[in-house]
C-alpha positions as CSV (number, residue, x, y, z in Angstrom):
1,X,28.8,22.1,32.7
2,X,27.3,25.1,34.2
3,X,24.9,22.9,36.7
4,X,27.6,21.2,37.4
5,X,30.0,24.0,38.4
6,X,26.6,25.1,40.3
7,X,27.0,21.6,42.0
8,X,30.4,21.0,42.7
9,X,31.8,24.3,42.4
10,X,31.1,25.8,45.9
11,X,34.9,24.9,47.2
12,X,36.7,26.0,44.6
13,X,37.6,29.6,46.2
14,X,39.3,27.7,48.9
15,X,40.8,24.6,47.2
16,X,41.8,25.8,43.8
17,X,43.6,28.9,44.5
18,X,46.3,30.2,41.5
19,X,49.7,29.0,42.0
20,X,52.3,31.6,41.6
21,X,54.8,29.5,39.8
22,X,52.3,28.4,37.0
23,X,50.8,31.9,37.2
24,X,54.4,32.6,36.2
25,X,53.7,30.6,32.8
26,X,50.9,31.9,32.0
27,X,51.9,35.5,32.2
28,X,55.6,35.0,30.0
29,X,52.5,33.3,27.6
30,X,50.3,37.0,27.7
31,X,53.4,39.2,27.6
32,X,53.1,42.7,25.7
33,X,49.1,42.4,26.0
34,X,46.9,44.6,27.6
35,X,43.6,43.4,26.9
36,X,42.4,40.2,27.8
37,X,39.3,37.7,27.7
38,X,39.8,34.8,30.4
39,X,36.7,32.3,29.1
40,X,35.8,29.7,30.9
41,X,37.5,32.1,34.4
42,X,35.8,30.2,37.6
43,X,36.7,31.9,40.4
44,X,39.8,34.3,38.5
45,X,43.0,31.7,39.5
46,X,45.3,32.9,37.0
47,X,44.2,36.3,35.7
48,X,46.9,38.8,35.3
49,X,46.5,42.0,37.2
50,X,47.3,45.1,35.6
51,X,45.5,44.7,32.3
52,X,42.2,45.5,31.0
53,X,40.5,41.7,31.6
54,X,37.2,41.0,31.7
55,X,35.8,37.2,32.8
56,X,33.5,34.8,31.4
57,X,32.0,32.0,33.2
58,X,28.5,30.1,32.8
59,X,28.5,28.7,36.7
60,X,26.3,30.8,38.8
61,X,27.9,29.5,41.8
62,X,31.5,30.0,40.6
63,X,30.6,33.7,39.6
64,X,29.8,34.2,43.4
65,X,33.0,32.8,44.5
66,X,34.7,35.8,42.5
67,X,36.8,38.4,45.0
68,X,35.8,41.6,45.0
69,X,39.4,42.6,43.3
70,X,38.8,40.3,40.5
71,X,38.0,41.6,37.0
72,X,34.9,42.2,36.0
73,X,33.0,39.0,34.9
74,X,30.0,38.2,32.8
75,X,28.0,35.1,32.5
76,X,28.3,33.0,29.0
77,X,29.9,30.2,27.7
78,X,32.7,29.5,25.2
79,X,31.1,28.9,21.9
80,X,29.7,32.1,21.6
81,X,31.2,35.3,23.5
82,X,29.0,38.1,23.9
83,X,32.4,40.4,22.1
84,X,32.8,42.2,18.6
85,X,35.7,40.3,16.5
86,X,38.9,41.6,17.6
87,X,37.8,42.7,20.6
88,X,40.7,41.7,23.2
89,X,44.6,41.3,22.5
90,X,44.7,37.8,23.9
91,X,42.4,34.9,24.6
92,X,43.1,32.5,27.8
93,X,41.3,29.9,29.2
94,X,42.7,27.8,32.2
95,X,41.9,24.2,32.6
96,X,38.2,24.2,31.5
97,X,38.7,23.5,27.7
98,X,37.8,19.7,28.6
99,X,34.1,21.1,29.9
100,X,33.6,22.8,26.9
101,X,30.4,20.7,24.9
102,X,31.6,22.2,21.5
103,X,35.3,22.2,21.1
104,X,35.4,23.7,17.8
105,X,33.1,26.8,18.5
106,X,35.1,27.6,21.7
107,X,38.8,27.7,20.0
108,X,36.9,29.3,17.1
109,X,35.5,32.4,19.5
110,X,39.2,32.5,21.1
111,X,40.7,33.1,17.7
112,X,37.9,35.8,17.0
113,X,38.0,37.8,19.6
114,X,41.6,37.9,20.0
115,X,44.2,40.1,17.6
116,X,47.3,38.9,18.9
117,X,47.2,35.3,20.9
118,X,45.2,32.3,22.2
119,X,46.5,30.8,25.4
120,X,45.5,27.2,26.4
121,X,46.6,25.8,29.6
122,X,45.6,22.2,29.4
123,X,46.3,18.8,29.6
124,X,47.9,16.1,27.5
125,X,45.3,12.4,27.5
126,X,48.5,10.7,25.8
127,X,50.2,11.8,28.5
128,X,49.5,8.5,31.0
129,X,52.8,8.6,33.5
130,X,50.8,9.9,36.6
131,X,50.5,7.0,39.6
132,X,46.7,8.4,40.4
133,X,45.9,6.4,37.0
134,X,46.8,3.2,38.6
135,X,44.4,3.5,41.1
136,X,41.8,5.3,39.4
137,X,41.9,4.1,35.8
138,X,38.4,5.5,35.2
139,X,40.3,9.0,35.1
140,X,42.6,8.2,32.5
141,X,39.6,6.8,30.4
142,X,37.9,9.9,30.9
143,X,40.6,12.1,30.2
144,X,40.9,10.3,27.1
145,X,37.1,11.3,26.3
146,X,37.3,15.0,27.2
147,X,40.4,15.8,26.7
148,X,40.9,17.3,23.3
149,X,44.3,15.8,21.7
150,X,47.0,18.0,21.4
151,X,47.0,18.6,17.9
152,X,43.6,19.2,17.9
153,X,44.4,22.7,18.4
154,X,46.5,23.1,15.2
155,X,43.8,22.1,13.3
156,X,41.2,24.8,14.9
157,X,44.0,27.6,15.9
158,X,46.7,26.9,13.3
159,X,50.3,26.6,14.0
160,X,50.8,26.3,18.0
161,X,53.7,26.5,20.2
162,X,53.2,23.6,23.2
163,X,55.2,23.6,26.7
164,X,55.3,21.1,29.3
165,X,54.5,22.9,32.5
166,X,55.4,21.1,35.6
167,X,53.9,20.9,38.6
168,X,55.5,21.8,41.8
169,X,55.6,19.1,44.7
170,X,53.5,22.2,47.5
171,X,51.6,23.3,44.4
172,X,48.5,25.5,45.9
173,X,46.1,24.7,43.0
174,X,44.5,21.8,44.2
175,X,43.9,20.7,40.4
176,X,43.8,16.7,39.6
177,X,47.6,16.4,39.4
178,X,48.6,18.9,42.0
179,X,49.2,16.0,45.1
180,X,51.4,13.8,43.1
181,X,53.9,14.4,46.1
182,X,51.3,13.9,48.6
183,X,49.0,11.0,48.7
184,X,47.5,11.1,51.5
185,X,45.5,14.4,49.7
186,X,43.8,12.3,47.4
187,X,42.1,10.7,50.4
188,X,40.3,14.0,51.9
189,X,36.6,14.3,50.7
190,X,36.9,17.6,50.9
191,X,39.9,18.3,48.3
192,X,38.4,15.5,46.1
193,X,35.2,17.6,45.4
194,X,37.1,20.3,43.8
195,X,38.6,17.8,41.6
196,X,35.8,17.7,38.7
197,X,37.0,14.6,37.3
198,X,36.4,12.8,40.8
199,X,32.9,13.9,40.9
200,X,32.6,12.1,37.1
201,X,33.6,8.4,37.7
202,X,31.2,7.0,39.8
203,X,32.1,5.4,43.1
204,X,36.0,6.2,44.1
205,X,36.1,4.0,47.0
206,X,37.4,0.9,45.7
207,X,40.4,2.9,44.4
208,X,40.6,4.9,47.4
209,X,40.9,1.6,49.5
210,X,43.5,0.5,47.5
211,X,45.6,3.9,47.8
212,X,44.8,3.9,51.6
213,X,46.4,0.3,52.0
214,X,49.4,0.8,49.9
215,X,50.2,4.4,52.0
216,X,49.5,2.1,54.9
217,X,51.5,-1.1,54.2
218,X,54.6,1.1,52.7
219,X,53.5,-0.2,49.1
220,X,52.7,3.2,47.7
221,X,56.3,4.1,48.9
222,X,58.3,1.4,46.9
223,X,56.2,1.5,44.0
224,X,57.0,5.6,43.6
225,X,59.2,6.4,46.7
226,X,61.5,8.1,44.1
227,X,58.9,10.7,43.4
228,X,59.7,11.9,46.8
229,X,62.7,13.0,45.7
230,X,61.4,15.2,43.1
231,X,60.7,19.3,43.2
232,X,58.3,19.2,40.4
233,X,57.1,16.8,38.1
234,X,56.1,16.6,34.4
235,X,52.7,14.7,34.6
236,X,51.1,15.8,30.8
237,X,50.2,19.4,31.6
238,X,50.3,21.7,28.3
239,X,50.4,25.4,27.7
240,X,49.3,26.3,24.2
241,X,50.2,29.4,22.5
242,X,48.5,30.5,19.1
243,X,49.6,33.3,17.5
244,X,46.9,35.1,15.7
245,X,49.1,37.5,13.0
């Protein structure tokens, strides 16, 4: 996935900037550490300050995107991290599991290199209750082809605690399910490309038409007006805890 990245990564320092209420999450998850290895880190959305952290990531292009604050950051890939055993208190790694080629091998180097914790921040395929599938069916088919199952990481990490994580209806992070509030999003080319799943399902345009009518014709609001109505919403997002002691 790294020529990908290199392809369709060049936005995502704009688009997919860290949300402070998921941030939130993720740093209740990493509590009491003060070492960490963020693996598979993109542009550094989501890693804590304060701590001794230091990035991997195999896309040239994202690496570039990095601020200047960020942690330091190396280039590699999941299934084999350039660290001794042991080496960091906690793993993370931030919506990218579903790039990784080898599943297995990355979970396996999280658990290695970590003393204390692995933490996942994922996404559920069983999980099918998001409207953007209607439209765009390919995505839930592909989701059900990359994205691991959830007890998938039992069986690599061993005994896992699993927490919904909602999204909220202004959410910043301009991930897949962050516009679930706001349609009209989906429609912008722009926001689109740093959505990797768009870039994976060939053309959009016949479900694009089809969401651009229904916003028009008021069909979109009587199929799931009562969304609007909702702060946040519970659309199969995971965050995975392993403990390693």
């Amino acid at each position: 996935m790294a020529e990908a990245y290199d392809t369709i990564g060049h936005g995502y320092g704009d688009l997919r900037r860290e949300d402070p209420r998921i941030a939130a999450y993720i740093s209740d998850a990493l509590d009491g550490a003060t070492s960490v290895v963020n693996v598979g880190a993109g542009t550094g959305s989501y890693e804590p300050r304060g701590l001794a952290l230091v990035a991997v990531e195999p896309s040239r292009v994202m690496l570039r995107q990095r601020a200047r604050d960020t942690a330091p950051a190396v280039r590699g890939v999941a299934s084999h991290l350039p660290f001794p055993t042991d080496s960091f208190d906690a793993s993370l790694a931030i919506l990218t599991i579903h790039h990784w080629p080898d599943l297995a091998a990355g979970l396996g180097e999280l658990r290695r290199v970590a003393r204390d914790r692995v933490v996942v921040l994922t996404a559920d395929p069983g999980c099918e209750s998001f409207w953007l599938l209607d439209y765009f069916p390919a995505i839930a088919e592909l989701d059900r082809t990359w994205m691991p199952r959830l007890d998938a990481f039992e069986a690599h990490l061993g005994p896992c605690e699993i927490a919904p994580i909602a999204v909220p209806h202004d959410c910043i992070d301009g991930f897949l399910g962050a516009y679930w509030r706001r349609p009209h999003e989906y429609l912008d080319a722009e926001r689109r490309e740093a959505i990797s799943a768009f870039t994976m399902i060939g053309d959009p345009r016949p479900g694009l038409d089809a969401l651009r009518h229904d916003l028009e014709s008021g069909e979109w609001r009587r199929r799931y007006g009562d969304l609007l109505e909702r702060d946040s919403l519970d659309i199969g997002y995971r965050l995975v805890v392993a403990r390693c002691t």
